[in-house]
C-alpha positions in Angstrom: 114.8 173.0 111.4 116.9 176.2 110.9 115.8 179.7 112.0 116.5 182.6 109.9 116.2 185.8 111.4 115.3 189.0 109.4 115.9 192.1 110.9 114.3 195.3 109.3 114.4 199.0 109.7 111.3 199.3 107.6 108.1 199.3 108.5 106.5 195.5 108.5 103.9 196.6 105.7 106.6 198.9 103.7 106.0 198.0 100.2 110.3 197.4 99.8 110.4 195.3 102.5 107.8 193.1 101.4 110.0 192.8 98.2 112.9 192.2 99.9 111.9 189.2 102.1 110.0 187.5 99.5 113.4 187.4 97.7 115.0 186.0 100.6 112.5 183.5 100.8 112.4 182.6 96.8 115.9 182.4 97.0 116.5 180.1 99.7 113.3 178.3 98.0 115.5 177.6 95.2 118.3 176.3 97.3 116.4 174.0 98.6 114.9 176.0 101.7 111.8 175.5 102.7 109.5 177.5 104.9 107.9 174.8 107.5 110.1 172.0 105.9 113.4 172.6 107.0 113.7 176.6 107.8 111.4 179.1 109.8 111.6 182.6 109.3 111.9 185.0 112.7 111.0 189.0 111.3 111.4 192.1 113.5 111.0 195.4 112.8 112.4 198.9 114.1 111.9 201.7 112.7 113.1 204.0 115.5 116.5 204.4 116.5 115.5 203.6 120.3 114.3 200.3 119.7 116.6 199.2 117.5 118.8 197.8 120.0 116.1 195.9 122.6 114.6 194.2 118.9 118.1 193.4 118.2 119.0 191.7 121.3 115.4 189.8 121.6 116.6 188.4 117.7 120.2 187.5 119.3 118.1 186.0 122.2 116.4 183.4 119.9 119.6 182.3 118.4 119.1 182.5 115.1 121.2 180.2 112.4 121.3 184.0 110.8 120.4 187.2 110.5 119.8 189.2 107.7 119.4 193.5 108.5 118.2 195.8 105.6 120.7 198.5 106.5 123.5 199.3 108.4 121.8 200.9 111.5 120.1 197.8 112.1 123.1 195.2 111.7 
């Protein structure tokens, strides 16, 4: 089982995030990825600046197979 960790600066209900990890998902769907199969999906949001970093390091903590941020703060 591989863990994919996704990292987000939105907020967890934010309509664009939503969009954007259901296309992760879909995607890695049609790769051949699938959720409770073969891959498991770790999400974390931060939408302040402060706790950016202490989400980011409990995400590195896990060891994730990888991560995927939504912007460049967050990576």
């Amino acid at each position: 089982m591989r863990l994919v960790g996704i990292f987000s600066s939105f907020e967890e209900n934010d309509p664009e995030s939503r969009r954007r990890n259901a296309a992760i998902k879909q995607r890695l769907a049609e790769l051949g990825w699938a959720e409770s199969r073969n891959i498991r999906f770790d999400y974390r949001w931060a939408t302040g600046s402060s706790e950016r970093l202490r989400v980011a390091e409990q995400m590195v903590a896990q060891a994730p197979d990888v991560i995927f941020t939504t912007l460049a703060p967050a990576t």
